[in-house]
C-alpha positions in Angstrom: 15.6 14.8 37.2 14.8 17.6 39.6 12.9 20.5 38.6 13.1 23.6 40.2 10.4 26.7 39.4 12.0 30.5 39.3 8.8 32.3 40.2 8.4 36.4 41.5 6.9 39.2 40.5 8.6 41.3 37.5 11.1 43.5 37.9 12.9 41.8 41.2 15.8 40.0 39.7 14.7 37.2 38.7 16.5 37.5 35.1 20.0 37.9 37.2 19.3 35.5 39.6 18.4 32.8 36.7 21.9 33.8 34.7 23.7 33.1 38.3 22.7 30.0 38.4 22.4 28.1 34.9 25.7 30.8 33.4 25.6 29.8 29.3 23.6 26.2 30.3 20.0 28.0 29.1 17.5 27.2 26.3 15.0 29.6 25.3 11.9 28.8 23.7 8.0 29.2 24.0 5.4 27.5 25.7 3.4 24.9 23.3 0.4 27.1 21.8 1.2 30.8 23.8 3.4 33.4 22.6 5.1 33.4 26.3 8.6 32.1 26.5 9.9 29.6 28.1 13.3 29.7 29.4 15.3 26.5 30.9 18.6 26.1 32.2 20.8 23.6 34.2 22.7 23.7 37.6 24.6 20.9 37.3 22.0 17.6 37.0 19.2 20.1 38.4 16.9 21.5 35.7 15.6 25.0 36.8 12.9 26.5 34.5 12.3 30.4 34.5 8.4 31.1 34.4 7.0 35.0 33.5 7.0 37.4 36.0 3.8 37.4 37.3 1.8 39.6 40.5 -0.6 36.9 41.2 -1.7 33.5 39.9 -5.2 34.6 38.7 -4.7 33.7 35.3 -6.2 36.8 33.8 -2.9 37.0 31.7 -1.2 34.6 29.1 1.8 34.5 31.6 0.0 33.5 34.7 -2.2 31.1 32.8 1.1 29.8 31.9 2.8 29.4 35.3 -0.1 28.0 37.3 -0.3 25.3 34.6 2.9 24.5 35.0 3.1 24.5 38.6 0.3 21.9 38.6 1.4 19.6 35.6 5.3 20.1 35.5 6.2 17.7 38.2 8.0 20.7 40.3 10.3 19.8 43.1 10.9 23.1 44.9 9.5 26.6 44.2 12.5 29.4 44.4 10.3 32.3 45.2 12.2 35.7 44.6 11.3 38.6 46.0 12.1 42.6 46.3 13.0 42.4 50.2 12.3 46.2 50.3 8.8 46.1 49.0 7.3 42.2 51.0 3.6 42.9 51.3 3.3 43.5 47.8 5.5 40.6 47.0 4.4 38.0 49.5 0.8 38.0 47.7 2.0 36.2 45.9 4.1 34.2 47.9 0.5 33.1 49.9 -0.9 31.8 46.8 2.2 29.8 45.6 1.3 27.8 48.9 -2.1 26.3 47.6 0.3 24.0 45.4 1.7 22.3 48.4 5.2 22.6 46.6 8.3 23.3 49.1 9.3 26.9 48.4 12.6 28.6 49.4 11.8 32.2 49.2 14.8 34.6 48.1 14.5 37.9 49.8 16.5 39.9 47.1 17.9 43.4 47.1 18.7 43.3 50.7 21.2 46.2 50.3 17.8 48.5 49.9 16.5 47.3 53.2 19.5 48.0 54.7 20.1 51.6 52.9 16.8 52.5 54.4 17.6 51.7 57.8 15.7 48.1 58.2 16.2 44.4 59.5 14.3 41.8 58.5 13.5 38.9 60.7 14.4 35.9 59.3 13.7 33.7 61.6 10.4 34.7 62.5 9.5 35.2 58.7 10.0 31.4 58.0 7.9 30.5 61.1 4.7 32.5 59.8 5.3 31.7 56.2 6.4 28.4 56.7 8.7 28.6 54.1 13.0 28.5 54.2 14.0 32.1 53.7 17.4 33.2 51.8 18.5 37.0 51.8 20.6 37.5 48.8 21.8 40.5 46.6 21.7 39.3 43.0 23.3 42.6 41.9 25.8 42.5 44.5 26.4 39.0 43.8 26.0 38.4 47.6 23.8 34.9 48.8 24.0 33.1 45.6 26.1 30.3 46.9 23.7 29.6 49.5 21.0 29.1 47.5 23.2 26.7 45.0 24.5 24.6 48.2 20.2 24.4 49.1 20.0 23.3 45.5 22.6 20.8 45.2 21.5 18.8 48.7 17.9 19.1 47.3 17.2 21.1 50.7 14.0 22.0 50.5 12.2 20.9 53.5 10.3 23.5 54.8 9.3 25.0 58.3 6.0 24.1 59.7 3.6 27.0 60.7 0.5 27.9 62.5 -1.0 30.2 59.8 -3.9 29.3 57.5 -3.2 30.2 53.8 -7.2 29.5 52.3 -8.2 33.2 52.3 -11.4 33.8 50.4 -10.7 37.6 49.5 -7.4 40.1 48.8 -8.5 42.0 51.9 -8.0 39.2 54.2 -4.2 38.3 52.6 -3.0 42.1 52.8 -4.4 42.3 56.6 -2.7 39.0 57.2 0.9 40.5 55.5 0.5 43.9 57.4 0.1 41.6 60.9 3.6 39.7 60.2 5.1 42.7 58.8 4.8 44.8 61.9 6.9 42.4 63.2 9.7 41.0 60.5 10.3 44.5 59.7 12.4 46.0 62.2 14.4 49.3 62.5 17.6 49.0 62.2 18.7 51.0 65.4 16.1 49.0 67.6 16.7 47.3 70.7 15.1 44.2 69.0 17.5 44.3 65.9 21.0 43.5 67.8 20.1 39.9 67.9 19.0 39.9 64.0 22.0 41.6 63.7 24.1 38.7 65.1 22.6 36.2 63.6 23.5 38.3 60.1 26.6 39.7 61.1 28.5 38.1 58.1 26.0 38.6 55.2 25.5 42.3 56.1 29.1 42.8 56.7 29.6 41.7 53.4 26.5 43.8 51.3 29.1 46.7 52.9 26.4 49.1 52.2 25.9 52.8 54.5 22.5 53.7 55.9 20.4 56.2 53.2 17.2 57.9 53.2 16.2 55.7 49.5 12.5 56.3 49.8 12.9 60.3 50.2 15.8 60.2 47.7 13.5 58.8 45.4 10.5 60.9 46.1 12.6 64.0 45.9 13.9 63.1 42.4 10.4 61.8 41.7 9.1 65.6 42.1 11.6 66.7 39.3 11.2 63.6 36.9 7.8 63.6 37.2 6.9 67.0 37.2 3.9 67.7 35.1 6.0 70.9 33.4 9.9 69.4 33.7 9.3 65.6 33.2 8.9 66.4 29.1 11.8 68.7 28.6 14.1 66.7 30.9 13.2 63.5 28.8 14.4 65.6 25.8 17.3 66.8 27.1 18.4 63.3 28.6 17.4 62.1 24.4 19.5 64.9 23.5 22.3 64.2 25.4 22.8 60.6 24.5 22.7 62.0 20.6 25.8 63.9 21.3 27.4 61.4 23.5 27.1 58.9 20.9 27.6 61.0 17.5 29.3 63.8 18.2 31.8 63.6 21.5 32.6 59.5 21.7 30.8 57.2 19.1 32.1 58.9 15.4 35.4 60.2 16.5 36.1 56.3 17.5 34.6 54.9 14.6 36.3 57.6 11.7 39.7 56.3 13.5 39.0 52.7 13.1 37.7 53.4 9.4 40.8 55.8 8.4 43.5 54.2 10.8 43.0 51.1 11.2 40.7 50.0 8.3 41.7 52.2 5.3 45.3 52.9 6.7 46.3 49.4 8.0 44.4 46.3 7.6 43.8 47.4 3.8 46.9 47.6 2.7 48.4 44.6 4.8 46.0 42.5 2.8 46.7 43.8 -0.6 50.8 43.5 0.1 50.2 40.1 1.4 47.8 38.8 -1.2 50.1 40.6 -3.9 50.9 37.3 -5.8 47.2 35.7 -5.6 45.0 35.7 -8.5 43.3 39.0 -9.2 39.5 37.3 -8.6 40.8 35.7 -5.3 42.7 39.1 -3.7 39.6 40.9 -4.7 37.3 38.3 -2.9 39.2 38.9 0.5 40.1 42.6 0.2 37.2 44.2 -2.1 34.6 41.6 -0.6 35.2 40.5 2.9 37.2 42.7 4.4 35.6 45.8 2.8 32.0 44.7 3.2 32.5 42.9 6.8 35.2 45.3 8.2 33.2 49.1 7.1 29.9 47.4 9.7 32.7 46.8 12.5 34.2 50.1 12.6 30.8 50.9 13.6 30.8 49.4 17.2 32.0 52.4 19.3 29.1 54.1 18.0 26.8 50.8 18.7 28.2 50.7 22.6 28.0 54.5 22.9 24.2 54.4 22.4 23.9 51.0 24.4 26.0 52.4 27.4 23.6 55.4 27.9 20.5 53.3 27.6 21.7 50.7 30.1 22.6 53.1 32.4 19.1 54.9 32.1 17.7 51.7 32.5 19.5 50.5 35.5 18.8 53.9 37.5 15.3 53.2 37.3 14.5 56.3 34.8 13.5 54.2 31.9 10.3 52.8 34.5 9.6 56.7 34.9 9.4 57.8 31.5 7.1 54.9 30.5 5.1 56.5 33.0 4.7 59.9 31.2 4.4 58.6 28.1 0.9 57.3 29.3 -1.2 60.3 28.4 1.2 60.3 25.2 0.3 56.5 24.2 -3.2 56.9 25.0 -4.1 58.6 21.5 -2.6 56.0 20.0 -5.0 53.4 21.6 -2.3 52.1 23.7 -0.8 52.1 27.1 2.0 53.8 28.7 3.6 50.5 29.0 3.5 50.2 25.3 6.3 52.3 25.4 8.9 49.9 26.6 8.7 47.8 23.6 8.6 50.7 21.2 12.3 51.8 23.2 13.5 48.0 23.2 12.7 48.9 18.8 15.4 51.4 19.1 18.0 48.3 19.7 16.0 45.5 17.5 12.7 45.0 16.2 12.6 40.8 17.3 13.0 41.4 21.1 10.6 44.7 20.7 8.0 42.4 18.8 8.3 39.8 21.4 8.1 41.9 24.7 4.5 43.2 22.9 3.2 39.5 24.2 3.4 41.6 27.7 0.6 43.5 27.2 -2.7 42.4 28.3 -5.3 42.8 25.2 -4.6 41.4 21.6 -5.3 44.9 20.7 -2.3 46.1 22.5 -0.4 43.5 21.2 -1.0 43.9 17.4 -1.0 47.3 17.5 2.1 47.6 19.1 4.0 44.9 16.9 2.5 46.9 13.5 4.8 50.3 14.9 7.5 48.9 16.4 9.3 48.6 13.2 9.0 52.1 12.6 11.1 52.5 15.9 14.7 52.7 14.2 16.8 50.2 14.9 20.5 49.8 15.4 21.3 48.2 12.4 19.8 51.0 10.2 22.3 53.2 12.5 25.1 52.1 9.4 23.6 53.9 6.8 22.8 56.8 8.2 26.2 57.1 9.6 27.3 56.7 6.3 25.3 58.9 4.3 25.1 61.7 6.9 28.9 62.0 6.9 29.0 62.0 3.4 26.1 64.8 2.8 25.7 66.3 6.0 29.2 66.7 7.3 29.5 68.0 10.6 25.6 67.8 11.5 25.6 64.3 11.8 23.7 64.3 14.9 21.3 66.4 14.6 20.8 64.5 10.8 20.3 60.9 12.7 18.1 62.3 15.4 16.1 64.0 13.1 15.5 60.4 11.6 14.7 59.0 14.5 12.4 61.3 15.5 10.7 61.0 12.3 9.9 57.1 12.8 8.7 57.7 16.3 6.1 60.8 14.9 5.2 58.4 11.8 4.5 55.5 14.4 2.3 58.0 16.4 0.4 59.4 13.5 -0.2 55.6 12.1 -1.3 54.5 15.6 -4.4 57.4 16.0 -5.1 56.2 12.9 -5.1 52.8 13.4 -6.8 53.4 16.6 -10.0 55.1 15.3 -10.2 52.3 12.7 -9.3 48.6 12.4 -8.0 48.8 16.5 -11.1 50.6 17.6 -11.4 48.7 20.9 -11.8 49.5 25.1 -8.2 50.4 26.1 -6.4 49.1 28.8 -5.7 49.8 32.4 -1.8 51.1 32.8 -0.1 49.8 35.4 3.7 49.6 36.4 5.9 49.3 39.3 7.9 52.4 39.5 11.8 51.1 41.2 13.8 53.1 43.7 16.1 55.2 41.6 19.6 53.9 42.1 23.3 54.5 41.1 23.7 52.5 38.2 25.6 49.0 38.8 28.9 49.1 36.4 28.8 45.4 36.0 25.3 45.2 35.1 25.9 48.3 32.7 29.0 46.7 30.9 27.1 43.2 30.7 24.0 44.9 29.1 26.7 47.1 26.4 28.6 44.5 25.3 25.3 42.2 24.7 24.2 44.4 21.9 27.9 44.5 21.2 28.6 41.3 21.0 25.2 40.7 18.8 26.1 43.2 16.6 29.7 41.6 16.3 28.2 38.1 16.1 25.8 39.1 13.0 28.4 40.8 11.1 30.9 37.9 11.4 27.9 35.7 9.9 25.2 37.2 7.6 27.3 40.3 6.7 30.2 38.2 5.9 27.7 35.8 4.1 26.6 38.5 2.4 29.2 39.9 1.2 30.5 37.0 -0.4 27.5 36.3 -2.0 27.3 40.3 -3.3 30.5 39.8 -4.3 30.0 36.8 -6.7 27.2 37.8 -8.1 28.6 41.5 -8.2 31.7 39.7 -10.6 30.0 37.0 -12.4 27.6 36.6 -14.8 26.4 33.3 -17.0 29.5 33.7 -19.5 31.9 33.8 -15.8 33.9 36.6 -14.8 33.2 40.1 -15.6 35.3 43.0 -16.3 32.8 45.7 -16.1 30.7 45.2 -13.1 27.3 46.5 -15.1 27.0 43.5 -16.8 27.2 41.0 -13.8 24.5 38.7 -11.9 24.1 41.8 -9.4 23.6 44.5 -12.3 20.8 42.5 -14.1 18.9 42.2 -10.9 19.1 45.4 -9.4 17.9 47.2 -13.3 15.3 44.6 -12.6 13.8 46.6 -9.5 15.4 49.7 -10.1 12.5 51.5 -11.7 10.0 51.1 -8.5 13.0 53.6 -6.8 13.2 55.7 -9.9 10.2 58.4 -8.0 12.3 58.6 -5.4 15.3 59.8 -6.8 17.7 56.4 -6.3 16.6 55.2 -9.5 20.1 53.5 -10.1 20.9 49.4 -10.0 23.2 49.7 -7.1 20.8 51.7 -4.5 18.0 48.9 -5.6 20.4 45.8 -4.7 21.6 47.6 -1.7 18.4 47.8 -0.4 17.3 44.3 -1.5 19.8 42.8 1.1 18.9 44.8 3.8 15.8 42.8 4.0 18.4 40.1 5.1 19.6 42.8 7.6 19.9 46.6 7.6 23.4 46.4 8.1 24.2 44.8 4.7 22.8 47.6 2.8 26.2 49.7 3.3 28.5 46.2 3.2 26.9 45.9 -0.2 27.8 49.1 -1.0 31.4 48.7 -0.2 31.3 45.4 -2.5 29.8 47.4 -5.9 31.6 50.7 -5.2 34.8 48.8 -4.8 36.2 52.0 -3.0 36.2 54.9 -0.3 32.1 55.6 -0.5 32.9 58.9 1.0 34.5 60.1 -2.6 31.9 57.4 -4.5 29.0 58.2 -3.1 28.3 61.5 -4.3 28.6 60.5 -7.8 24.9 59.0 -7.5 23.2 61.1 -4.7 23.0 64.6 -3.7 22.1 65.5 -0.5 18.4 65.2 -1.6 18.0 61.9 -3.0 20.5 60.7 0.2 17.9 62.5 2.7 15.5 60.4 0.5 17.3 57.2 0.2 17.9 57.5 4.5 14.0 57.9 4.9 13.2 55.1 2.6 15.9 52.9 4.8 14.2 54.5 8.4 10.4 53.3 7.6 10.7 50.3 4.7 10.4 46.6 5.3 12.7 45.0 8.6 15.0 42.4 8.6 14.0 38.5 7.7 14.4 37.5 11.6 12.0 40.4 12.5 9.2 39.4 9.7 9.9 35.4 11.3 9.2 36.6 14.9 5.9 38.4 13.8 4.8 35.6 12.0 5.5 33.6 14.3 3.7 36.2 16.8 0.7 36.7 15.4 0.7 34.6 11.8 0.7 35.3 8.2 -2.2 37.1 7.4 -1.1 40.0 9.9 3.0 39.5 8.8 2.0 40.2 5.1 -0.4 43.1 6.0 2.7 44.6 8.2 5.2 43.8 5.5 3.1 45.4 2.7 1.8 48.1 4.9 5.3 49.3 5.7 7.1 49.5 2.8 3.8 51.2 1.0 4.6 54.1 3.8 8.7 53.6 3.6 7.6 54.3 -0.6 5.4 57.7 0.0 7.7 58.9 2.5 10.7 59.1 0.6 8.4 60.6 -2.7 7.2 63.2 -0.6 10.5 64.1 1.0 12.3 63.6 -2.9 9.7 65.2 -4.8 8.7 68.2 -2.2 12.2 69.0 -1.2 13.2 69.2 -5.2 10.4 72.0 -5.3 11.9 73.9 -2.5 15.6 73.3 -3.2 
């Protein structure tokens, strides 16, 4: 079989450019003994394998260690090289050390619109000559160039030009005076007399980019003055927070989801069921209606607000912001013993705690690592999103928003208060340098923004059509049975016996009662379940339930308890898996000791005031 290495520097497109090629054909893993994964996919009979995004190959890192290994024991065909065409010297560094493995290399010059927006050619031609590699200009946003590179692939074209140049230099000095000497001359303005016959030559391909002349570098330097501002950059960050708040809870998100609850779930699907199911048996109409379409349908009413949030954070993400206020949050990070680029995994926490504990293997030190992994959970996730949407419009009508980003807030200021703890005692070690590439800002692709939505979407969909409907046949039964069969009076089922079982270790906190226990016993399966469950035992509207058991108190309570206690199975699997089971069990313990004093303090403190 062929094998065919995707290799660049991070950030370039090399994600995109993988997806174009393999589509749904991928298998993700990790490589044998290093938390770094390893992703593989197929173009037709040719296997191409993903490696990290890497700078260089000095194997200072897990991921370069990785790659160069690979590259020297993985039997590789062809090298496909991708690189950010508007920024080559630093790109092609790596690019001259990839040629010490004497492996053909085709090297894919993306995000060629940029180039052209700022008003450049490059030179083909002469850059295969004097890297003696072939050259493919492609935009992998854009789509544009992709078929060329699959028609190299399929014909196993990877012969590659012969050059001149010597690629055995000793020092970093010597390559960066090298790529400054060919630059000067692939580089080439596009209103030059020497860039009509470049133009010619990539007449079609530039036709087709359809892009208009811009001034990207001083856009982004301009904008870079605002965002970056020493006395703008924090309030600006705030107000961007804020906005996505009210975008997502107060102007789009809850309006959408109260009309799928009322209309379409209360008002329609409901009562369809019950007409239909009218001459079923009372124990199987209450299976579908009371436990499946109760418990699975009040989690799916939830997506508008799920793609709200998504759509705002893909879009900050794709203008290049996100890169920018990992940058600020250096200074911020730093008395917490970690790095500004600590920060991307603590936001990736806000959508789920398994990718947010993997991207931690990024970082350079195992300080950084562990440290990161131990708060990420503290970042809340979407899938505690339910219950506060729940109880806030229960007990906090109308303030919803600033209720849930008052929550949020109060996981990222517990993380930060744990991690200067943490740092001046069990993670007292040297920090570590920052450093991150910061992208030209850019007008946000739609199809990239979509695509990035509807994957949380479609996760969130795909978990609560299997463990939430899982669960909520299984909170069901035991919810309705017992060891004498059915029940009539639900306090005497399976469900009842265990949740009086756990009940008292709640009891301080002011949710002392079976159902709130159970509730929260299932969301160790997954957040979400703790309001599906909910909807099972209540049998009912929880709106007009709910208050029965809570006040706005023990709710405020029960909501902190939810924000800061133990995550999900998957994400306690992925940090075992991470960093094994002496660390996992310290984390598990550690957090729900803090989820436990938390909600005391807020119970216990607010009944003094109130």
């Amino acid at each position: 079989m062929t094998t065919i290495a995707l290799l660049g520097n991070p950030n370039v497109g090399k994600t995109t450019l993988f997806n174009e090629l393999t589509g749904s054909n991928q298998y993700v893993g990790n490589w044998a003994g290093v938390t770094v994964e390893k992703k593989e996919g197929f173009y037709k009979d040719i296997k191409i394998v993903d490696l990290p995004g890497i700078y260089a190959m000095d194997t200072f890192s897990n991921e370069e260690k990785v790659s160069k290994a690979f590259l020297e024991e993985g039997n590789v065909d062809a090298i496909l090289n991708i690189v950010d065409a508007s920024n080559l010297q630093r790109n092609l560094y790596l690019t001259t050390q990839l040629k010490d493995f004497n492996i053909p290399i085709i090297l894919i010059l993306n995000m060629m619109d940029i180039v052209l927006k700022k008003g450049f050619l490059i030179d083909i031609d002469l850059l295969e000559k004097e890297m003696g590699v072939k050259v493919v200009p492609i935009s992998a946003s854009k789509g544009k160039g992709i078929e060329h590179i699959k028609e190299l692939i399929e014909k196993k074209d990877f012969e590659c030009p012969s050059t001149d140049n010597d690629f055995h230099m000793q020092s970093e000095a010597e390559v960066y005076g090298f790529l400054d000497k060919i630059l000067s001359n692939i580089l080439v303005n596009k209103n030059s007399h020497e860039a009509k016959e470049i133009n010619e030559k990539n007449h079609e391909f530039i036709k087709n980019l359809n892009v208009k002349e811009a001034k990207v570098s001083d856009i982004s330097e301009k904008l870079d003055k605002i965002f970056l501002n020493p006395f703008l950059a924090y309030p600006l960050f705030i107000v961007a927070v804020a906005f996505i708040f009210k975008f997502t809870f107060s102007w789009v998100g809850i309006p959408l989801s109260d009309w799928l609850d009322g209309t379409v779930l209360q008002g329609l699907i409901i009562p369809g069921a019950e007409n239909l199911l009218s001459t079923s048996s009372d124990w199987f109409k209450s299976l579908i209606v009371d436990g499946i379409i109760s418990g699975v349908g009040s989690i799916v009413v939830l997506l508008p607000v799920i793609l709200a949030l998504f759509l705002c954070i893909s879009i900050l993400e794709d203008s290049g912001y996100m890169a920018r206020v990992a940058f600020i949050m250096d200074k911020l990070m730093r008395k917490m013993g970690l790095s500004g680029k600590a920060f991307i995994p603590m936001m990736v926490g806000f959508g789920c705690s398994v990718p947010a504990i993997m991207s931690a293997r990024t970082l350079e030190s195992e300080k950084d690592r562990k440290l990161t992994a131990l708060l990420v959970p503290f970042m809340s996730c979407n899938a505690r999103l339910p219950v506060y949407l729940v109880f806030s419009s229960v007990f906090f009508r109308g303030k919803e928003a600033i209720v849930v980003g008052s929550l949020y807030l109060a996981g990222v200021i517990v993380a930060f208060i744990l991690g200067i703890f943490f740092k001046n005692t069990i993670f007292k070690k040297d920090e570590e340098p920052f450093i991150i590439e910061l992208p030209e800002y850019k007008v946000p692709e739609i199809k990239n923004v979509i695509k990035h939505t509807w994957d949380k979407g479609s996760g969130f969909l795909k978990k609560a059509g299997t463990i939430i409907f899982s669960m909520s046949v299984v909170i069901w039964f035991l919810s309705n049975f017992n060891f004498s069969g059915i029940v009539t009076e639900i306090n005497t089922s399976f469900l009842a016996s265990i949740g009086n079982t756990i009940a008292p270790f709640f009891a301080p906190l002011g949710f002392g009662n079976w159902q709130a226990a159970v509730s929260l016993l299932t969301g160790l399966l997954a957040k979400e379940t703790v309001v599906s469950t909910m909807e099972v035992i209540y049998t009912g509207d929880l709106s007009s339930i709910l208050p029965n058991f809570f006040n706005f108190l023990t709710a405020l309570s029960f909501m902190v308890f939810v924000l800061l206690y133990t995550p999900c199975v998957s994400a306690i699997g992925t940090m075992k898996k991470e960093f094994g089971s002496k660390f996992t069990l310290f984390s598990v313990v550690f957090q729900l000791a803090i989820a436990w004093v938390a909600a005391f303090a807020v119970y216990n403190i607010g009944g003094l005031l109130f």
